[in-house]
Each structure stands twice: as structure tokens, then as C-alpha cells.
C-alpha positions in Angstrom: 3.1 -15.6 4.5 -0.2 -16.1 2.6 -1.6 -14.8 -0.5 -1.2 -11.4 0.7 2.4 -11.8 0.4 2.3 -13.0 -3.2 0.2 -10.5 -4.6 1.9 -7.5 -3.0 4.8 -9.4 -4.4 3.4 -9.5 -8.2 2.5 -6.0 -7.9 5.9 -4.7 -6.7 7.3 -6.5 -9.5 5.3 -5.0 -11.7 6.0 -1.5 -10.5 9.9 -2.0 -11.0 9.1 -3.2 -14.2 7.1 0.0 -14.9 9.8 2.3 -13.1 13.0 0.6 -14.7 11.4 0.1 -17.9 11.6 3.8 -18.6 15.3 3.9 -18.5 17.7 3.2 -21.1 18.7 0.2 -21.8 22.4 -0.2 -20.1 21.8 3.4 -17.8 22.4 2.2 -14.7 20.7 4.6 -11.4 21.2 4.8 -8.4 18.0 3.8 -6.4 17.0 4.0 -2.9 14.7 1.9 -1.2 12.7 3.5 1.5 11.8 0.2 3.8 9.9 2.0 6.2 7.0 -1.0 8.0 8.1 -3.8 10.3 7.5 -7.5 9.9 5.4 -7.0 13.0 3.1 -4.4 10.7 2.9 -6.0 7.4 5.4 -8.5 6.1 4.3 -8.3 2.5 6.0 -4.7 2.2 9.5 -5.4 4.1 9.3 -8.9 2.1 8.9 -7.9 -1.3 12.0 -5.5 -0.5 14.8 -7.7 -0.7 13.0 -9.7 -4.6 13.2 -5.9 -5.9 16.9 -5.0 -5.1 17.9 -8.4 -6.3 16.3 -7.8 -9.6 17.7 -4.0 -9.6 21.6 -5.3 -8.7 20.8 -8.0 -11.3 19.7 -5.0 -14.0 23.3 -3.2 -13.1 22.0 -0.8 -10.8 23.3 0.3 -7.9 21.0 -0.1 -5.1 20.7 1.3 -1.5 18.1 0.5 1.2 17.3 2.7 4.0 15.3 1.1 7.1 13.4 3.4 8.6 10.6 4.1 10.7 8.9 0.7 12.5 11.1 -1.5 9.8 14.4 -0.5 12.4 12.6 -3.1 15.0 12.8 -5.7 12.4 16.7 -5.5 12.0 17.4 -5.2 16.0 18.5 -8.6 17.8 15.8 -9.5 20.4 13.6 -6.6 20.1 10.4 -7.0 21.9 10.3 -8.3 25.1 9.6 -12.1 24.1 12.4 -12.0 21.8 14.6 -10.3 24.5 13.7 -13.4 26.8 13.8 -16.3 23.9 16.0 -14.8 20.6 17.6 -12.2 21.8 21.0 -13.3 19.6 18.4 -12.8 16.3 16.1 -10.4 14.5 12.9 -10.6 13.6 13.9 -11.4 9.4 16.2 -14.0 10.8 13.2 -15.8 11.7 11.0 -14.9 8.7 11.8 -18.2 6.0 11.6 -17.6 2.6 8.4 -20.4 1.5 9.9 -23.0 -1.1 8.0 -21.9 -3.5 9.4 -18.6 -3.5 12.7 -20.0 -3.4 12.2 -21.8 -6.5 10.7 -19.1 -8.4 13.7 -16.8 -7.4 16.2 -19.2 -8.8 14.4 -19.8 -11.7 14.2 -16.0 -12.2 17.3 -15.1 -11.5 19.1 -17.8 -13.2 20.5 -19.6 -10.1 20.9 -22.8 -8.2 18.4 -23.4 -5.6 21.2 -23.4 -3.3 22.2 -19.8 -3.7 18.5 -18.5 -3.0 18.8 -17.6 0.8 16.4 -19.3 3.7 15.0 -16.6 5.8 14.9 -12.9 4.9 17.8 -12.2 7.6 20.3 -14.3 4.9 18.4 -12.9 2.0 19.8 -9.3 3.5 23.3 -10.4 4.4 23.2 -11.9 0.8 22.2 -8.5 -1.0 25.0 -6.9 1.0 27.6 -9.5 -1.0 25.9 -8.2 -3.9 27.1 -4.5 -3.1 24.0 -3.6 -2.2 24.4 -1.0 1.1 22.1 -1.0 4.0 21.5 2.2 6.4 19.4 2.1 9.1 17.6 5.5 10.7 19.6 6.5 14.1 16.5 9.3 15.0 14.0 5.8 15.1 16.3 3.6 16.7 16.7 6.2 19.5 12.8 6.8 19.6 12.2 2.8 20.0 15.1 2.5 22.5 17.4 0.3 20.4 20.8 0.4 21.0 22.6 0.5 18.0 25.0 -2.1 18.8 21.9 -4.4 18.4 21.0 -3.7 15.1 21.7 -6.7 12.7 25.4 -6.5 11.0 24.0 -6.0 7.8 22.4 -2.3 9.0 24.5 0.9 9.5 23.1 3.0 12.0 23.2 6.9 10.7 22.6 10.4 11.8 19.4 12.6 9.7 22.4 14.4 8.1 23.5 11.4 6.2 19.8 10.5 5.3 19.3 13.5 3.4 22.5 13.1 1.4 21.0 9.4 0.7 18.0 10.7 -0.7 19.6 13.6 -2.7 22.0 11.4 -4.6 19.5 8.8 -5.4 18.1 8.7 -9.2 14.6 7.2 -7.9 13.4 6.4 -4.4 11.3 3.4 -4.2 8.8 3.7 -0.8 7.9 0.1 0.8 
């Protein structure tokens, strides 16, 4: 994860600040994320994800993430045919580390040991899910890339087009990554 990472990074920060800053102070919403792009595809978009529901828990919102379209190969154990063969206990995030630097500008940000800040991006998403924070994952897409549910990381619950919609109709704002 290079530069791209950080400046998609800066500017999703930036937009939540613009977004949240229009509230009230002490309003708490309810927000969706939309994590719709793989690792595989662009990991600056599914990476930023988790940095923006932290600071949106931390805010006092209440926060839910929806992964959807390519992003569902990124939360199935051994997806892809090398990871079948090699990793096929693990998803793609578990293997995606967190750089140090990032680390340490998390904890500084969020006013917490080092310690605390998760490792990889598969942690950082069992770690938002202490938080409260409640994870869906898009049935329809699983079933188009041929992932058995039962794959799909812990974290991630596997629901119907039905439920979708009543995820994006109760949501104050929908943020799109």
C-alpha cells in the first residue's frame, strides 16, 4: 500500500469530515457504508473503510457496512484458486497488514495504545464489530461469484436483497466506497 492508499485515505477523511460536520453536534445517524471494490480491485477504497467507521463509532454514531459487489471476494476464506490451494483457512483482508505508520497515526488519532490499533484489515473488521459496528454481506453476489456462504469471514452476515433494501432505507446517510 503506497501513496495511493494515503491520499485516498486523506480525502475520505476529509469527506466524513465534510458529511458529519453538517450535523448537530451530539445527533447521532445511522450511516451505512456501501463497501462495494475488492482488495484484488483497489485496496485504497476497501482500506480507507474500516479508518472511517472507527472515526463514525468514535463520533457516537451508529454505523453499518454492507459488502457488496466484488468487495464479497475479499471477506470469503480462500477465494481464488491460489488461495484455495495455499490460505484457504483466511481472507484476502486477513492478509492485508495495516503499515506501521498507519498504526501509529490511528492511535494517535483515536486516542489509543498502539496495542489496540489492529494488524491486518481482517482484525481491524473483527475489531469494529466489538465496537457494535454490524457487517452484512450481499447473498445475490456471493451466489453470482460461487461463494458458499459458510466461507464468508465470521465478521460478515450473509443476507437476502430484501434485507438490503431495509438497510438502505433506515440509514440517515449512505457512504459509497
Amino acid at each position: 500500500m503506497g501513496n495511493r492508499i494515503q491520499k485516498f485515505m486523506v480525502v475520505g477523511a476529509l469527506f466524513a469530515w465534510g458529511l458529519f460536520g453538517h450535523m448537530p453536534h451530539g445527533e447521532a445517524a445511522q450511516i451505512l457504508i456501501h463497501m462495494k471494490t475488492s482488495l484484488a480491485e483497489d485496496d485504497a477504497q476497501i482500506c480507507a473503510v474500516p479508518n472511517v467507521v472507527w472515526a463514525m463509532t468514535k463520533a457516537g454514531h451508529q454505523v453499518k457496512i454492507l459488502v457488496d459487489a466484488s468487495a464479497v471476494t475479499s471477506v470469503t476464506k480462500g477465494f481464488g484458486w491460489v488461495n484455495n490451494l495455499f490460505r484457504s483457512d483466511s481472507t484476502a483482508l486477513d492478509h492485508a497488514a495495516l503499515p506501521e505508520r498507519e498504526r501509529q497515526s490511528l492511535a494517535e488519532q483515536m486516542d489509543v495504545p498502539l496495542e489496540k490499533v489492529p494488524y491486518n484489515y481482517g482484525d481491524y473488521f473483527q475489531f469494529l464489530k466489538s465496537l457494535g459496528v454490524e457487517i452484512y454481506g450481499n447473498q445475490t453476489m456471493m451466489l453470482l461469484y460461487n461463494i458458499d456462504p459458510s466461507k464468508v469471514d465470521s465478521a460478515v452476515i450473509p443476507i437476502p436483497l430484501n434485507q438490503m433494501v431495509d438497510l438502505f432505507a433506515a440509514a440517515d446517510q449512505i457512504v459509497v466506497y
